[in-house]
One Martini backbone bead per residue (centre of mass of N, CA, C, O) as a GRO file, in nm:
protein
  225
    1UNK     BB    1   7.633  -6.007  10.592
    2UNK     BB    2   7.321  -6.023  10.690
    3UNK     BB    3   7.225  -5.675  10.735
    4UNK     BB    4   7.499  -5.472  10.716
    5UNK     BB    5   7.353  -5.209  10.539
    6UNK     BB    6   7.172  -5.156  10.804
    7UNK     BB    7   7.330  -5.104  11.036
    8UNK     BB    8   7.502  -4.840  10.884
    9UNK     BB    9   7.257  -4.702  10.860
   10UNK     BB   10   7.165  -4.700  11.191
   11UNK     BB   11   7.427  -4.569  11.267
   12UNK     BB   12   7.437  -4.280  11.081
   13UNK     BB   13   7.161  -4.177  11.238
   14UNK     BB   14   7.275  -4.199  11.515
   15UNK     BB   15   7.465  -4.030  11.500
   16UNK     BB   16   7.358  -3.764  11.410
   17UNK     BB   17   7.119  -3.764  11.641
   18UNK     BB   18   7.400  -3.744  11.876
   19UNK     BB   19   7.525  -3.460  11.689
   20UNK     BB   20   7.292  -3.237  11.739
   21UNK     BB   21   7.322  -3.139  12.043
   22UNK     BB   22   7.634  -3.110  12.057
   23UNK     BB   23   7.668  -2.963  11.751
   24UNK     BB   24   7.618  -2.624  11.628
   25UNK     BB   25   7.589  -2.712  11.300
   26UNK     BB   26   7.348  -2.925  11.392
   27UNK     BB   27   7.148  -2.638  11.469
   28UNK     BB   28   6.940  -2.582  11.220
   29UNK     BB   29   6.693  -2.504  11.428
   30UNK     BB   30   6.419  -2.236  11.483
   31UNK     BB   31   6.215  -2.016  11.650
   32UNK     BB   32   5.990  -1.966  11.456
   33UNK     BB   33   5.965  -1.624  11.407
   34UNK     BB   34   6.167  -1.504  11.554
   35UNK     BB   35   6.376  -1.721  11.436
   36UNK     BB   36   6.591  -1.632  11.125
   37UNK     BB   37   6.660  -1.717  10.788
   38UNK     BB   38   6.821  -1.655  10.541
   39UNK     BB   39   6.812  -1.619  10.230
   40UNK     BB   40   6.916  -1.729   9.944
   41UNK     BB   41   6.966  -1.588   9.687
   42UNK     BB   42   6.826  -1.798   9.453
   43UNK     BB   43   6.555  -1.709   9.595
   44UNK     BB   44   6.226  -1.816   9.512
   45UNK     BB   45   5.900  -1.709   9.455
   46UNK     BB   46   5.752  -1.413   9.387
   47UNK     BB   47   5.701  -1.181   9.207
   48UNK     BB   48   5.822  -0.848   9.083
   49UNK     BB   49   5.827  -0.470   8.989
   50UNK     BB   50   6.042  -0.268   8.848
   51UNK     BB   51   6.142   0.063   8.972
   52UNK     BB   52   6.273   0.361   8.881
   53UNK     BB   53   6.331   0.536   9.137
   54UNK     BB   54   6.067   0.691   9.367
   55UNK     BB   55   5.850   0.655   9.125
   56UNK     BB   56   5.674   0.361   9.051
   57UNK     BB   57   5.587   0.490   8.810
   58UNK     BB   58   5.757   0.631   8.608
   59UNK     BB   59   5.991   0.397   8.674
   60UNK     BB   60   5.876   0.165   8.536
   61UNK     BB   61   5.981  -0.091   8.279
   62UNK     BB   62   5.731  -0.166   8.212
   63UNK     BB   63   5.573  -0.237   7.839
   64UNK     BB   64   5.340  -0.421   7.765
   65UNK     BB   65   5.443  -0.678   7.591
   66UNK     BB   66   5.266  -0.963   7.743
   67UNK     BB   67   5.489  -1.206   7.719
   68UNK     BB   68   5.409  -1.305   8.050
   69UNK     BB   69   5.139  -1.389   8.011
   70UNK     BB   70   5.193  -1.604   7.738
   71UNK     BB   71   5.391  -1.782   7.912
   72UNK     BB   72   5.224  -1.821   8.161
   73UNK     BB   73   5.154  -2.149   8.259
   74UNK     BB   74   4.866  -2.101   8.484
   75UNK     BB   75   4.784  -1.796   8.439
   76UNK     BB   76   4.824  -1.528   8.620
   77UNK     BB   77   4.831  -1.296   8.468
   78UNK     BB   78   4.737  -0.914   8.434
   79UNK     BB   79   4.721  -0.731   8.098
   80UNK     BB   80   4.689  -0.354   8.042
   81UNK     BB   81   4.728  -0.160   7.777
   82UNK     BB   82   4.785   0.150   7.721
   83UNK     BB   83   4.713   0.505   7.528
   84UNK     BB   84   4.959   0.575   7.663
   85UNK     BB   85   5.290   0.712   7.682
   86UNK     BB   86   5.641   0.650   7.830
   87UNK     BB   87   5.923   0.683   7.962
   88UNK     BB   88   6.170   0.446   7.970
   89UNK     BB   89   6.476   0.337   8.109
   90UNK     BB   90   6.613   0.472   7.843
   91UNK     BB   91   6.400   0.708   7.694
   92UNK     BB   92   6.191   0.586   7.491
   93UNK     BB   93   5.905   0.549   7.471
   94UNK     BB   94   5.576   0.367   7.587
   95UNK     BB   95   5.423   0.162   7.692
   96UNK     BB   96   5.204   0.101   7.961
   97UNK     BB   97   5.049  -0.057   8.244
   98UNK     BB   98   4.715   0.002   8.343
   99UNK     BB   99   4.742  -0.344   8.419
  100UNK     BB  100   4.887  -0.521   8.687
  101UNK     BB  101   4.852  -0.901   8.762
  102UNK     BB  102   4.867  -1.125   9.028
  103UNK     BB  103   4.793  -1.444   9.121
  104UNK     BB  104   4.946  -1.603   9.362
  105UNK     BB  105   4.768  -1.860   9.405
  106UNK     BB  106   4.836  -1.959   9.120
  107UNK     BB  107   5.137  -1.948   9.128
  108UNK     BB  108   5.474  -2.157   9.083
  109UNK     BB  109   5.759  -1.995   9.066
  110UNK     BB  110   5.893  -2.063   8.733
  111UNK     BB  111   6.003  -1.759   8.594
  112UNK     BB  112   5.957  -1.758   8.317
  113UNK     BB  113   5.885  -1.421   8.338
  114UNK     BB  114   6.165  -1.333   8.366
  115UNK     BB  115   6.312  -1.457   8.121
  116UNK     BB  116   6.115  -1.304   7.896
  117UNK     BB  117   6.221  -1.030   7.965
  118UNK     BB  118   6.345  -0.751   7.824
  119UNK     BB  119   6.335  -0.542   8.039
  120UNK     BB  120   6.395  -0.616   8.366
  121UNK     BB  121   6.090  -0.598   8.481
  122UNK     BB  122   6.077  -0.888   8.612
  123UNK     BB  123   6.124  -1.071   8.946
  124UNK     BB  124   6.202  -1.218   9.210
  125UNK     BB  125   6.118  -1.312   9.535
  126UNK     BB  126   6.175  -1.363   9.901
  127UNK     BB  127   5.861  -1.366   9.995
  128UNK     BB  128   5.620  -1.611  10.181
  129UNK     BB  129   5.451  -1.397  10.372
  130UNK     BB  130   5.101  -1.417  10.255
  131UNK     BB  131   4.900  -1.450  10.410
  132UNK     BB  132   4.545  -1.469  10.418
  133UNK     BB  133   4.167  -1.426  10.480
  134UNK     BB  134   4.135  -1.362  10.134
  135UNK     BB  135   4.124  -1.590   9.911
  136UNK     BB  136   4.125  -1.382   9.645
  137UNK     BB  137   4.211  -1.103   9.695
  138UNK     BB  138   4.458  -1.094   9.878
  139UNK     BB  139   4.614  -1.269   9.591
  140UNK     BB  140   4.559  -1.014   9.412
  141UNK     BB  141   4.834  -0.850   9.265
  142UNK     BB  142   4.864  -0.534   9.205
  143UNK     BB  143   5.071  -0.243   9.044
  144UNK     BB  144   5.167  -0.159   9.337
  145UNK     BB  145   5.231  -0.421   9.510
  146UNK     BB  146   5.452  -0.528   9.300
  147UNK     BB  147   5.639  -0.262   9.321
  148UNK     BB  148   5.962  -0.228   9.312
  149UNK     BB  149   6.261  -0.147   9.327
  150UNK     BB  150   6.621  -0.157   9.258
  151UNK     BB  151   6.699  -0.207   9.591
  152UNK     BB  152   6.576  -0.443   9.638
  153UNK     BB  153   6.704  -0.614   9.457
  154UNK     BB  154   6.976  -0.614   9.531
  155UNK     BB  155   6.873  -0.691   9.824
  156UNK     BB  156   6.838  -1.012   9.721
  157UNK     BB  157   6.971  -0.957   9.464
  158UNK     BB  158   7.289  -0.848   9.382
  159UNK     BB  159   7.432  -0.982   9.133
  160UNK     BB  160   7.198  -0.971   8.932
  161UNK     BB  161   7.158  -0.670   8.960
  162UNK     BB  162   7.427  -0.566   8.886
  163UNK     BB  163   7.419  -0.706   8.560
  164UNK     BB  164   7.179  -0.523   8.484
  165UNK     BB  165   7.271  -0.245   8.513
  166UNK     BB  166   7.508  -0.280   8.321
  167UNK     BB  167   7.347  -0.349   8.065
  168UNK     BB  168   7.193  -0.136   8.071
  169UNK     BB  169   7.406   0.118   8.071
  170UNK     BB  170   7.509   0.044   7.786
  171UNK     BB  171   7.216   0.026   7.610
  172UNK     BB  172   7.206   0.352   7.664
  173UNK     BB  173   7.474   0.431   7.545
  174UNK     BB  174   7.389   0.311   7.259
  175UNK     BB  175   7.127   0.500   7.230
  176UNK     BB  176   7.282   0.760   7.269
  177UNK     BB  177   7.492   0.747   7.034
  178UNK     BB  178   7.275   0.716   6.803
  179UNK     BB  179   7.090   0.973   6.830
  180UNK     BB  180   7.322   1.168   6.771
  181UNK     BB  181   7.398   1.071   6.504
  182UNK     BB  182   7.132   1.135   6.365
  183UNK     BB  183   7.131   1.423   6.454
  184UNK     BB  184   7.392   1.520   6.292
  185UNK     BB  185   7.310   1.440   6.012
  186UNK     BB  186   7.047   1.624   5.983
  187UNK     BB  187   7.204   1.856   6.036
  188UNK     BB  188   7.417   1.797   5.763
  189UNK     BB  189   7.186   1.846   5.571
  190UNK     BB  190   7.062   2.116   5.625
  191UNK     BB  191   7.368   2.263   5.618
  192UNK     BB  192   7.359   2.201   5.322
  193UNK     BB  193   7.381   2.279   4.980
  194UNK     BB  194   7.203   2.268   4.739
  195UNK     BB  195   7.190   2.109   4.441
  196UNK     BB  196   7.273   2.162   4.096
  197UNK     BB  197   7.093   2.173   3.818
  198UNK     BB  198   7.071   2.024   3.545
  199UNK     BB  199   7.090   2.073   3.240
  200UNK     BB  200   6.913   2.091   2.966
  201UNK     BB  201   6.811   1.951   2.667
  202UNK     BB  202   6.707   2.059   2.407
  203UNK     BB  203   6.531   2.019   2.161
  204UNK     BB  204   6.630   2.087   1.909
  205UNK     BB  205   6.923   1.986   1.973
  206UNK     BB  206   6.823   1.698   1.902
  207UNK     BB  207   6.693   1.700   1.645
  208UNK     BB  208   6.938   1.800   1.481
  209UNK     BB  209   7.131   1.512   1.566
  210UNK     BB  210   6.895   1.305   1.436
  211UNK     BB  211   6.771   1.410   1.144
  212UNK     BB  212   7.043   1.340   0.954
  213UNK     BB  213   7.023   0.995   0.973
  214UNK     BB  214   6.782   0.942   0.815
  215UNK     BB  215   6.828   1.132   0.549
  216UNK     BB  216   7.125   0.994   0.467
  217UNK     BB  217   6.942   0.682   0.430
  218UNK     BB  218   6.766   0.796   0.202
  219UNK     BB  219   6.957   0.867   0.016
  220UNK     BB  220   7.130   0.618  -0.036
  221UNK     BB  221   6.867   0.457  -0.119
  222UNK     BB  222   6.807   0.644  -0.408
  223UNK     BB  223   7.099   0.544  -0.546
  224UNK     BB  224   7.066   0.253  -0.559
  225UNK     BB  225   6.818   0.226  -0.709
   0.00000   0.00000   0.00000
């Protein structure tokens, strides 16, 4: 029959049509903004940067790599290296970021600067409600602005962070084993006896033990001829 594949498409729109009324499951309209539908875990927005313990400044995992600014496909990062050290999530010393901005207005959403973090410190948000009417400075977040907890992170990615944390804390032991043994290590070379020296062999007797034989192949020699 001549158009009976539109008519099955038209009967399957009005059958939802007239189902999404009567089915509680197909009212998925919300009053936004007072009714709100929670994100999935797996909702990526714009980044933030993680940091432990309640001092976002001293807990930053951020060690200003560079590798997201220069891996940022928009270019929309901007990090500036400090001067001094300060001990990173392992206990390191690290450079850290003396500035660190993300142009919001500019960003993709394309997580690629989460991927090649090393360090588990910049992460997706999923806030985006993010409007102002400052169309420059207020889309330019500073590592202020951008710098999150560790409890954030849980809580917008549970499985995720969960995942980083376990990692983190073997990465943690196993530098922690590694230093110790260093440790040890130094410790008994330190407390070792200094190897005794051995003796020289004198110059004479040396002498004595190589002059014989050149001496006895020229009597040798004025023999034969």
């Amino acid at each position: 029959m001549l158009g009976e594949g539109i008519l099955k498409g038209l009967g399957e729109t009005a059958r939802n049509f007239a189902g999404s009324f009567v089915s509680a499951e197909r009212l998925t309209t919300v009053q936004y903004p007072e009714e709100r539908i929670a994100p999935i875990e797996a909702t990526r927005d714009f980044p933030f940067l993680v940091y432990d313990g309640e001092d976002w400044q001293a807990g930053m995992r951020c060690v200003a790599c560079q590798i997201c600014e220069k891996e940022c496909p928009p270019k929309c990062i901007y990090i500036v290296k400090s001067t001094d050290k300060k001990p990173d999530a392992l206990g390191k010393p690290q450079i850290y970021p003396a500035r660190f901005d993300i142009d919001i207005s500019v960003c993709m959403s394309c997580q690629i600067c989460v991927e090649v973090c090393p360090f588990e410190a910049i992460k997706m948000d999923t806030e985006f409600e993010l409007s102002t009417t400052d169309r420059f400075g207020g889309l330019l977040y500073d590592k202020k602005e951008l710098s999150k907890s560790n409890e954030h992170y849980h809580k917008v990615h549970p499985t995720e962070a969960a995942e980083v944390d376990a990692r983190l804390a073997e990465e943690k032991v196993k530098a922690d084993a590694k230093a110790k043994a260093v440790a040890a290590a130094a410790a008994a070379k330190a407390a070792a006896p200094p190897a005794a020296a051995k003796p020289a062999t004198p110059a004479v007797e040396k002498a004595a033990v190589v002059a014989p034989i050149p001496a006895a192949k020229a009597v040798e020699e004025e023999t034969k001829g």
